[in-house]
Legacy VTK file of the C-alpha trace (Angstrom):
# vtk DataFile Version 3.0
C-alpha trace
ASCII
DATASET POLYDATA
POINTS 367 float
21.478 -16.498 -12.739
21.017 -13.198 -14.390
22.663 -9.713 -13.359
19.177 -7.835 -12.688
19.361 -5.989 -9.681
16.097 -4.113 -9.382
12.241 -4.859 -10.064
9.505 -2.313 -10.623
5.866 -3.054 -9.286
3.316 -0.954 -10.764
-0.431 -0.204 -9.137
-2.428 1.607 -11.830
-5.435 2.540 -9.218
-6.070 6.601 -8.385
-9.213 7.250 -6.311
-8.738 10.727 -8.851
-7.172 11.103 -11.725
-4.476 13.952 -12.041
-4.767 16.309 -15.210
-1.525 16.407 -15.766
-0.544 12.563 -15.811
0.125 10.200 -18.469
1.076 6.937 -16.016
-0.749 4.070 -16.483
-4.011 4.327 -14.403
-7.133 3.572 -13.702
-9.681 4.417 -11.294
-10.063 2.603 -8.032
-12.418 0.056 -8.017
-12.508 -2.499 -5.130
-13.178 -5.808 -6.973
-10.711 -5.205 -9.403
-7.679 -4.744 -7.093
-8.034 -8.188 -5.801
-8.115 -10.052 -9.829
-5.148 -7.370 -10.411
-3.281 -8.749 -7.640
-3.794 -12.454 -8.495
-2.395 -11.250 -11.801
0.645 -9.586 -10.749
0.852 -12.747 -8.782
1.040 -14.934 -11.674
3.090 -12.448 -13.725
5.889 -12.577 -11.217
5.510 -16.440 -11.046
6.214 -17.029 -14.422
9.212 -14.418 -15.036
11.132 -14.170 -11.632
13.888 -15.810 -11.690
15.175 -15.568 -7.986
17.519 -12.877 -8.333
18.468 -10.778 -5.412
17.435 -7.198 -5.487
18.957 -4.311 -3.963
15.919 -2.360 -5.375
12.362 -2.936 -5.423
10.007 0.311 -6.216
6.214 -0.215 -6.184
4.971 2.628 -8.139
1.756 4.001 -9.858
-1.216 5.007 -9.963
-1.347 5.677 -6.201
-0.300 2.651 -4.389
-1.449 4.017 -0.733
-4.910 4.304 -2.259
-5.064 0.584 -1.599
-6.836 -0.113 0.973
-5.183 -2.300 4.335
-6.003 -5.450 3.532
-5.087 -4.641 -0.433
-2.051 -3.558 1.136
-1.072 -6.693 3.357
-2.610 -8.936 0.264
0.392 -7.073 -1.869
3.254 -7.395 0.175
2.286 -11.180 0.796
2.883 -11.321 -2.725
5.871 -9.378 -3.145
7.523 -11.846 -0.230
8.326 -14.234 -2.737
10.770 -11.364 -4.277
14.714 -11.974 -2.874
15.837 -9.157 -1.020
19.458 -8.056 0.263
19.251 -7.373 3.539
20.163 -3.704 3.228
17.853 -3.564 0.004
16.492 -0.062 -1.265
12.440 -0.690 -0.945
10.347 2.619 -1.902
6.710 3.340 -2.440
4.795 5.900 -3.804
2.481 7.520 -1.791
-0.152 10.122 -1.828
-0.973 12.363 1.271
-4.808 12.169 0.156
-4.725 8.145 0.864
-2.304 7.702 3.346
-2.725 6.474 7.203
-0.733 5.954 9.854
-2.002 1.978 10.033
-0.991 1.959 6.121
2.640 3.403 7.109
2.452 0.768 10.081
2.396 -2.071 7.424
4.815 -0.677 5.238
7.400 -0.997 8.084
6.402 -4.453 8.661
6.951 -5.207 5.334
10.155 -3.603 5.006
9.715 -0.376 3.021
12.381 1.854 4.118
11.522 4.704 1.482
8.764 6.551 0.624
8.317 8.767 -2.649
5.098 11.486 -1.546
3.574 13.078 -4.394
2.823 16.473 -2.776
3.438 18.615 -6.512
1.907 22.154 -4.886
0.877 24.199 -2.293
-1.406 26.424 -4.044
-4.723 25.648 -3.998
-5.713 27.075 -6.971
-2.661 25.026 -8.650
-3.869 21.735 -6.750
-7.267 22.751 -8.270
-6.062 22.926 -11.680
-4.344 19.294 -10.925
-7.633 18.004 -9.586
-5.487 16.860 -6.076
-6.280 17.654 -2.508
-3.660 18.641 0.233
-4.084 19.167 4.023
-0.515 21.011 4.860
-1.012 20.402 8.532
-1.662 16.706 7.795
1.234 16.642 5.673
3.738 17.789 7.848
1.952 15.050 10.285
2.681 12.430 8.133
6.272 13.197 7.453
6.451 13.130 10.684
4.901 10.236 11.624
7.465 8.279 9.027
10.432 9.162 10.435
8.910 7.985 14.173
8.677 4.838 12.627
11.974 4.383 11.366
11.424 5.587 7.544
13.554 8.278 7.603
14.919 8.282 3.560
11.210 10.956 1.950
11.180 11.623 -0.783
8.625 14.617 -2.232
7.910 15.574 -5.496
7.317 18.891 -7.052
5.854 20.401 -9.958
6.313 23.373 -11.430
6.145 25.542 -14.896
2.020 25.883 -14.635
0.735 28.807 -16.801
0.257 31.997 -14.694
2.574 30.291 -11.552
5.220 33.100 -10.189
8.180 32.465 -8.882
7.204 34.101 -5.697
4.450 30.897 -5.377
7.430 28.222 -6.601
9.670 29.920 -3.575
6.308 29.560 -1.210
6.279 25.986 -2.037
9.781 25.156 -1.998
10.018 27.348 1.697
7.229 24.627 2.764
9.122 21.333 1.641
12.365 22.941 3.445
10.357 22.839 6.751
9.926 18.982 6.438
13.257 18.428 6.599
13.270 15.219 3.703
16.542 13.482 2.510
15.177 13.897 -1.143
13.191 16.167 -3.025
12.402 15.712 -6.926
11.212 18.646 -9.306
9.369 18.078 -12.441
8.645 21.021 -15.450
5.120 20.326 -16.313
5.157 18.612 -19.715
1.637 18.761 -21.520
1.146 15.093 -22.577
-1.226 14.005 -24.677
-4.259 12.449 -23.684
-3.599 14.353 -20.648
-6.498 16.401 -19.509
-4.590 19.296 -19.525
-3.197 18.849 -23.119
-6.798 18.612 -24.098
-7.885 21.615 -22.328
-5.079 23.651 -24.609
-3.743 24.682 -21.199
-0.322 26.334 -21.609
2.692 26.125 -19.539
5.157 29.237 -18.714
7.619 30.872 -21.273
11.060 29.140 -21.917
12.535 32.080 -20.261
10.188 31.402 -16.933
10.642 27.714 -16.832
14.616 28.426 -17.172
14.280 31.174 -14.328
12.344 28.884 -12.358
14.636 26.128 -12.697
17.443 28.160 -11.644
15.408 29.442 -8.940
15.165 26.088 -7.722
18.518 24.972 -7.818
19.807 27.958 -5.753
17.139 26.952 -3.214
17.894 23.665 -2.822
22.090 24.667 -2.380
22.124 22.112 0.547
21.398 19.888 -1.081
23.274 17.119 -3.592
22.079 18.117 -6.640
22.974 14.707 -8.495
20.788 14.758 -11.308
18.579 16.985 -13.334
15.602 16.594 -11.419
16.910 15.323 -8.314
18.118 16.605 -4.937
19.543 14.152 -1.784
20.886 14.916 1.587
23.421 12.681 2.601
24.075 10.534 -0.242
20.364 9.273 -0.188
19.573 8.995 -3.744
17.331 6.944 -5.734
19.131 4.154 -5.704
16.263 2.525 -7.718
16.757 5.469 -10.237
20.203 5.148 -9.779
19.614 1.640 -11.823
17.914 3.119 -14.822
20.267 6.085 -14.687
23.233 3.561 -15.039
21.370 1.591 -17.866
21.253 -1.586 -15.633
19.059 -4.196 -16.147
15.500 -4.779 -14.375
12.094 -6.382 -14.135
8.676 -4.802 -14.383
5.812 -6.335 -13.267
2.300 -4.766 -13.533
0.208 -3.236 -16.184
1.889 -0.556 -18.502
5.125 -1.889 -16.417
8.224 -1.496 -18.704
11.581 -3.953 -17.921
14.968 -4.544 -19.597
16.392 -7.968 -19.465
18.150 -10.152 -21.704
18.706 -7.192 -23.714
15.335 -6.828 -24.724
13.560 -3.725 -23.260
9.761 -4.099 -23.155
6.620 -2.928 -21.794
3.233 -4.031 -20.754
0.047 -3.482 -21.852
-2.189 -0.444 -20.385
-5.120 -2.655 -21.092
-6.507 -4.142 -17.268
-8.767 -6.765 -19.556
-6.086 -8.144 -21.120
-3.555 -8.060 -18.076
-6.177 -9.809 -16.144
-6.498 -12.848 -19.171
-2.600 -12.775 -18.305
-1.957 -10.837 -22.536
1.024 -8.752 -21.248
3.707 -8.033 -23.382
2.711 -5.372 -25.932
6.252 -3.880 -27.099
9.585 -5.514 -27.313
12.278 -4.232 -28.620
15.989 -6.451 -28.989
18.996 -3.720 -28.067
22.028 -4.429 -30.552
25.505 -2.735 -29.257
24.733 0.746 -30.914
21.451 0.989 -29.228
23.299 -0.382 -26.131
25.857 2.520 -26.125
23.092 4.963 -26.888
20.972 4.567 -24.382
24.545 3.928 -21.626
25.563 7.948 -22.893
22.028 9.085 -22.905
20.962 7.855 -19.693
24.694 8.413 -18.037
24.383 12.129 -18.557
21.760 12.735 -16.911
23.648 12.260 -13.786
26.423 14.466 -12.241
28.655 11.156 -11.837
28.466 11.115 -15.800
29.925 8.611 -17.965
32.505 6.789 -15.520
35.283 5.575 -18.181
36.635 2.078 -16.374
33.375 1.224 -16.235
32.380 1.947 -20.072
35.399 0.173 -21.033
34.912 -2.853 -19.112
31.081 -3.015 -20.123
31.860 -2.265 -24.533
35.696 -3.513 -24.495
36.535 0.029 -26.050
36.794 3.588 -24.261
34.013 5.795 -25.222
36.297 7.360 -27.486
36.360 5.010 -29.957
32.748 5.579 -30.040
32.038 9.832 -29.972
34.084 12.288 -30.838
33.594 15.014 -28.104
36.377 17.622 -28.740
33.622 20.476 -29.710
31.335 19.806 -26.900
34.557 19.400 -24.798
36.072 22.862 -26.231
32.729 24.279 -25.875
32.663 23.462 -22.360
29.526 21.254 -22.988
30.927 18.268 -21.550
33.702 17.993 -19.125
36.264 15.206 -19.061
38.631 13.584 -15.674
40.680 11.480 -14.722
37.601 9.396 -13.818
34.563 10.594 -15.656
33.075 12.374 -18.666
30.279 14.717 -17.572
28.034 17.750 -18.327
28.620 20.270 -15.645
25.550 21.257 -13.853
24.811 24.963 -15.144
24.576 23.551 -18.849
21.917 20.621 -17.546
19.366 22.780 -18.663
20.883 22.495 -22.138
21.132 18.323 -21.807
19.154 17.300 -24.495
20.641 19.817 -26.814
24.106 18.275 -25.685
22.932 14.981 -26.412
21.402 15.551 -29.659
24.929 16.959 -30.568
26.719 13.968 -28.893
24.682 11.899 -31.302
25.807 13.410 -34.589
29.340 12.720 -33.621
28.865 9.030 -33.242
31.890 7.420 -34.869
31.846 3.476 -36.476
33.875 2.058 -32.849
LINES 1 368
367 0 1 2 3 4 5 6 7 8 9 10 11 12 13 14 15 16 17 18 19 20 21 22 23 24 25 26 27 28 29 30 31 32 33 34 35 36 37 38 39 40 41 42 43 44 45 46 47 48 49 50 51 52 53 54 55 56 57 58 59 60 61 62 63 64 65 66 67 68 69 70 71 72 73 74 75 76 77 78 79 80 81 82 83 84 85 86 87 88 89 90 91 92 93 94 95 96 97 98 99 100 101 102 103 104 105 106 107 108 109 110 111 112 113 114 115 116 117 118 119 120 121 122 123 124 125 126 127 128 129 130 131 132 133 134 135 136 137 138 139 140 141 142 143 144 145 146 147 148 149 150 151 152 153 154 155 156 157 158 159 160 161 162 163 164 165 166 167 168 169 170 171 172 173 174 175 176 177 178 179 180 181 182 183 184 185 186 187 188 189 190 191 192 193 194 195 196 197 198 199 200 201 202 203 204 205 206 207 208 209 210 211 212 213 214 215 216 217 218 219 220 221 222 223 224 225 226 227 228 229 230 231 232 233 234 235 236 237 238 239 240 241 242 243 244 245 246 247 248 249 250 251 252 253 254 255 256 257 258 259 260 261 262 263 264 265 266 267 268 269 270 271 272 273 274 275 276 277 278 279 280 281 282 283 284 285 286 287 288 289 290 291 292 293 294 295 296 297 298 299 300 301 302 303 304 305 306 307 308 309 310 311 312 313 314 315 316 317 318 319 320 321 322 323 324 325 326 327 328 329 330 331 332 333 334 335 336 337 338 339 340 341 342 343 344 345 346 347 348 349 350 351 352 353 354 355 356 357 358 359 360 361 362 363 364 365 366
């Protein structure tokens, strides 16, 4: 048996579609969801090999746009997926599609998570997103979760929107701090192609705003763990599904545009529903040799205030990481920060990550 740990589920279907995102989706459309599900069905047949997950993340698209019976017809299928009994099991949620008999099924199912895409408060921002948010309904639901025993919420934010202030950001961040979640996740808006937005030209704020705003956010969020870059849990509630890409472990992903790692080979899926449906999945694979291994372990490590954790390197590459980067200048320069235990970048130079890592790169040593 294998050492995957996690599995990814993804629903492409969005009663709207979002300017702003470049996920794999398409719009809802009734029929379809049932020949989709027969062929996440039969995807999952044919690669699961009966591991047991402490993960499982069903993401999109907008799986609560499902409707009940969708919903029940999806977790029937995701029963034949081994679960620890203490397993991590999220789903994404919008508060546009949600319903108190939809959360009702989750718990019977088993979710103990849920990840609400809430992004804004201002309407004119929500306009510009092409969502639609009742606040009172939204405090409702978050409510409603944690009477039924899902207490670990999760909401996302986005910020960095041409013309946004920071005094809207702090109106926005003041509203999520009244729902009282264990976890709150803040994305820069990054104009992707394809993106409605991108082809719109619409801008996004100054470099100096976006860093303001960042730091804006972090001194808001002070109570909370502020783990990695983007992220923000209350009592040790992170991502643990995250927590598995963040660590470079290995996992399945089932669904269209779905991306997995296993057997060293990281792949994705094809965004095309026609040829999902005719059961013509793979469309990229790409074999990870030891550099490309270490690469992505440093890359993805970083992100992370637990950093590189050097018993653990050493046992995973038979060397120390040493042998592999020299880091004295990004050490000297403060960049990085090494431990007994760890080697990390210290939080006020996250901002700075990728020019860290580009850095860390250059120094890469033969091993």
């Amino acid at each position: 048996m294998s050492n995957i740990g996690s599995c990814y589920i993804h629903i492409p279907f969005c009663k709207k579609i979002c300017s702003y995102c470049d996920f794999c989706k398409i719009f809802y459309n009734e029929k379809q969801i049932s020949f989709y599900l027969d062929s996440l069905a039969k995807e999952i047949d044919d690669n699961y090999q009966g591991e047991v997950l402490d993960t499982l993340y069903i993401g999109g698209g907008t799986p609560s746009s499902l409707s009940l019976d969708d919903t029940k017809k999806l977790f029937s299928i995701l029963t034949k997926l081994n679960l620890k009994k203490d397993s991590e099991v999220t789903i994404e949620a919008n508060f546009d599609s949600i319903t108190k008999e939809k959360i009702d099924s989750y718990v019977k199912f088993g979710i103990n998570r849920i990840s609400f895409g809430l992004e804004s408060t201002q309407q004119w921002l929500l306009k510009i997103m092409n969502r639609d948010l009742d606040l009172d309904y939204v405090k409702e639901i978050v409510s409603y979760c944690k009477k039924v025993g899902i207490s670990n919420i999760n909401i996302d934010l986005m910020y960095g929107f041409q013309n946004e202030t920071l005094e809207e950001l702090e109106e926005d961040i003041n509203f999520i701090l009244t729902l009282d979640v264990s976890h709150i996740s803040t994305y820069s808006l990054i104009l992707e192609e394809h993106t409605k937005l991108f082809i719109d030209k619409e801008k996004s704020v100054s470099e100096d705003l976006d860093y303001a705003m960042y730091q804006f956010i972090c001194s808001k969020l002070k109570d909370y763990d502020h783990y990695e870059i983007s992220n923000f849990a209350k009592d040790k509630k992170y991502s643990r599904h995250n927590l598995c890409y963040w660590k470079n472990n290995k996992y399945y992903g089932f669904g269209l545009g779905a991306s997995g790692y296993i057997d060293n080979i990281r792949y994705s899926n094809t965004r095309s529903i026609s040829h999902y449906l005719k059961a013509k999945r793979r469309v990229f694979e790409e074999v990870i040799d030891n550099k490309a291994l270490i690469e992505y372990e440093m890359i993805l490590n970083l992100r992370t205030k637990f950093g590189i954790i050097k018993e653990e390197f050493k046992k995973k590459y038979g060397k120390s990481f040493f042998n592999f980067y020299n880091i004295e200048k990004l050490l000297s320069k403060g960049y990085l920060v090494e431990d007994k235990k760890s080697i990390y970048i210290p939080e006020k130079f996250w901002y700075l990550s990728n020019e860290i890592m580009v850095e860390l790169l250059e120094s890469e040593c033969n091993g």
